[in-house]
N, C-alpha and C positions, 0 to 999 in steps of 0.2 A: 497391260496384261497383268493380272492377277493371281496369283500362286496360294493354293490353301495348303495346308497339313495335309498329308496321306490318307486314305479313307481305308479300312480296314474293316468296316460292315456296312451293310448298305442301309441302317440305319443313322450313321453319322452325313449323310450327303445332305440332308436340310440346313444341319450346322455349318457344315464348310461352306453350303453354296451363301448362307447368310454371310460367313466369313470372306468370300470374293467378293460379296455383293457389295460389304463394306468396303474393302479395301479400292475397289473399284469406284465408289462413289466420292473419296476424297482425294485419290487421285486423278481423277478424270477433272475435276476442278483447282488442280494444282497444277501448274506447267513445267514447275521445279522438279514435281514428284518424277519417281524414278521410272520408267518404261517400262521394267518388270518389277513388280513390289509381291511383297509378301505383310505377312501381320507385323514383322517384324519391323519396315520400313516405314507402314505407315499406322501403328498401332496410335501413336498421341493422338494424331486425327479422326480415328476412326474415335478414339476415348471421348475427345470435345466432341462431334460430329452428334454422339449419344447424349453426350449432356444435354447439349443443342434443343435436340429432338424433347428430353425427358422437360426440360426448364419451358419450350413452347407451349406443349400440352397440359403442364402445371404451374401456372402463372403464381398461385400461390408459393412457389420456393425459389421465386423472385427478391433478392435483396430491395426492400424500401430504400433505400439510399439511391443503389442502383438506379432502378424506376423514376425518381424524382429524380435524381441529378442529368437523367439522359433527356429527360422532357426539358428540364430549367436548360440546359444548351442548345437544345431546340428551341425553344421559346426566347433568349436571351443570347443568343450568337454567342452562349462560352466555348471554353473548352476544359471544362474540366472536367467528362470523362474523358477525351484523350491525354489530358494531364494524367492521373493516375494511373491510366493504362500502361503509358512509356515509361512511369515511373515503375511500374511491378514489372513489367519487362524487362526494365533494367537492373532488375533485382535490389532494389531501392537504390539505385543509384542515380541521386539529383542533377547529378553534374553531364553522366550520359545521357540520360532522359532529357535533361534541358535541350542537350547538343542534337540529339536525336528532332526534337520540336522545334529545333533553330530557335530560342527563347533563351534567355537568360538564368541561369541555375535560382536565380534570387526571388523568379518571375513564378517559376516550378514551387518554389518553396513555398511558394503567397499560397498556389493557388489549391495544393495540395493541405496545406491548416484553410483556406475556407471550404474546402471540401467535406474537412472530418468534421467541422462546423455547420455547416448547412444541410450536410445529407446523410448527418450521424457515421458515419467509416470510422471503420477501426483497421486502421491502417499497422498497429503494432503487435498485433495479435495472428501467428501465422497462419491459423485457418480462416479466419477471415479475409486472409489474403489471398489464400488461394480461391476461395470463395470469390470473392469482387474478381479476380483477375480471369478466373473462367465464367464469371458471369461477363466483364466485358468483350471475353474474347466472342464469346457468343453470341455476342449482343447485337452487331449487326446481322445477324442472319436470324435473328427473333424478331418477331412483328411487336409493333409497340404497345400499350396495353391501352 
């Protein structure tokens, strides 16, 4: 169930009903998510959920890096966008992220410098971080290019 804002003219109901619509659509796909939500609960998702949407239909504000390095691990059995991924996840933390990928912290570190090597990442720079990390969070539910 879905909870919008109060509607107080009856020209706000397109807005709220888009606003259940969201909330509805990423919780319905989460089992976690709570049974009754509001914007409130499930606002990050509904946030990526638009990214999602704006990144699929504009292939152009697609990070190159991204793109190449999700093909070269399809093409090459890596993993090094789930390397980085766990790594931003873990808010650069090597040692969780290793643990998290049952790999060796030393293993993360390799693959994380061939990464900023091979598929240009700027891994020290924060908006590129948030950048790559909501491009890969997205990235499975984006068709490949």
């Amino acid at each position: 169930m879905a909870l919008s804002r109060p509607a107080h003219e009856p020209d706000q109901l397109p807005d709220l009903r888009a606003e259940v619509d969201g909330i509805l659509r990423v919780t319905t796909l989460d089992p976690k998510a709570h049974r009754i939500a509001g914007t409130a609960q499930a606002h990050a998702r509904i946030l990526l959920a638009r990214f999602t949407d704006e990144i699929a239909r504009s292939p152009r504000l697609r990070h190159p890096g991204i793109v190449a390095m999700t093909a070269y691990d399809h093409e090459h059995q890596t993993e090094y966008a789930a390397s980085v991924s766990a790594w931003l996840d873990a808010g650069g933390n090597a040692a969780k992220a290793a643990e998290q990928l049952t790999i060796h912290h030393n293993t993360l570190k390799y693959r994380l410098r061939r990464a900023r090597e091979l598929f240009t990442l700027d891994l020290d720079h924060p908006d590129d971080r948030l950048s790559l990390w909501l491009q890969l969070r997205a990235s499975r539910d984006i068709p490949p290019q």
